[in-house]
N, C-alpha and C positions, 0 to 999 in steps of 0.2 A: 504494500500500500504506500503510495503519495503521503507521509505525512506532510506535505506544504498543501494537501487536500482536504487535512482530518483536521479536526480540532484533538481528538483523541483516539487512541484506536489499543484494543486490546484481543486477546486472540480466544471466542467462546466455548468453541467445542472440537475435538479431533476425532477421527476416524483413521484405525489404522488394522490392519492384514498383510499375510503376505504378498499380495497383490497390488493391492489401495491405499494409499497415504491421502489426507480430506486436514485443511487445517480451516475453521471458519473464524475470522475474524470480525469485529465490529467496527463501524466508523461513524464518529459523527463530525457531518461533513460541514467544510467551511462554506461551501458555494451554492447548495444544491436543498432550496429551503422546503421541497416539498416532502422530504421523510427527514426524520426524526434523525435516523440511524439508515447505513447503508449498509450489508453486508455482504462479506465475499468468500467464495469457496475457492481455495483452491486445492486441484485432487491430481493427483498423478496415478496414472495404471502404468504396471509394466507391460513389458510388452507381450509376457507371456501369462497375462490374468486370465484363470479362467473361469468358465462360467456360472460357478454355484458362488465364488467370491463377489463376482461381480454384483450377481442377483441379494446377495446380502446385504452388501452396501445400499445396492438401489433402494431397496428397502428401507432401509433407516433413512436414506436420503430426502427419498420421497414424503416417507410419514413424517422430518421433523421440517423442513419442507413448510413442507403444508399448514402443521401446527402453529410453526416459530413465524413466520413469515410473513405471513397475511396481509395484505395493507403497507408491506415494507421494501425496500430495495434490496434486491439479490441479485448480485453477480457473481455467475459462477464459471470460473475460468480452469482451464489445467492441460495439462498432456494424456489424450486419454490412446496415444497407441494404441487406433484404430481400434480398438473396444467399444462395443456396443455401449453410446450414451440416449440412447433416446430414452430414455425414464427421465429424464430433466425435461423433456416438453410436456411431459404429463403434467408437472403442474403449475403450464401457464409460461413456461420459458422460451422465449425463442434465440436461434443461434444465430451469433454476430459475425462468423467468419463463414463464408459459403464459396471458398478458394481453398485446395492442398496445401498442405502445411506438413514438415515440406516433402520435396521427392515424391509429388503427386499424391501423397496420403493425404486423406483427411483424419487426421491426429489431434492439432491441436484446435480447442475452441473456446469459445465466450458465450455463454448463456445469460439471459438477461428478462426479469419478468414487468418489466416498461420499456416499451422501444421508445415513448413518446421522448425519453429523459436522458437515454446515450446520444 
């Protein structure tokens, strides 16, 4: 995170497996007056994640997601080596890079549940 963005910023919750690292941080931002708090995920998959890992995370992702989130800014960015990310448009997010990243993979992304405000 941009601390010359944040007034302050601390890191709320992690998620970690052999596969999945999730660190979600909080921001409260200096520019951006229509939320409170902005918050960011970022999540790395290896390259070799596989599927019943993957499906856990989403899980928790999804459920706190939904819970924590409501009414708030989430950006949720990371390396997901071409691992299946589509559980983050479930709820409500859409993706900000729609170009290979890189060596023609689509690898890495930015997820975001306001377009109106990137």
């Amino acid at each position: 995170m941009n601390v010359n963005w944040c007034r302050s910023t601390f890191a709320c919750s992690k998620f970690s497996n052999d596969f999945v690292d999730c660190l979600n941080s909080r921001c409260l931002p200096k520019h951006l007056n229509k939320y409170k708090y902005d918050y960011v995920d970022n999540i790395y998959m290896t390259p070799d994640c596989i599927s019943s890992a993957l499906s856990v995370f989403a899980d928790e992702c999804t459920e706190f997601a939904v819970s924590a989130f409501s009414g708030l800014l989430l950006i949720v960015c990371g390396n997901f080596n071409s691992c299946g990310c589509s559980f983050l448009t479930s709820p409500g997010h859409q993706n900000l890079i729609d170009f290979p990243t890189p060596l023609d993979a689509h690898s890495k992304f930015i997820f975001n549940n306001d377009m109106v405000h990137m």
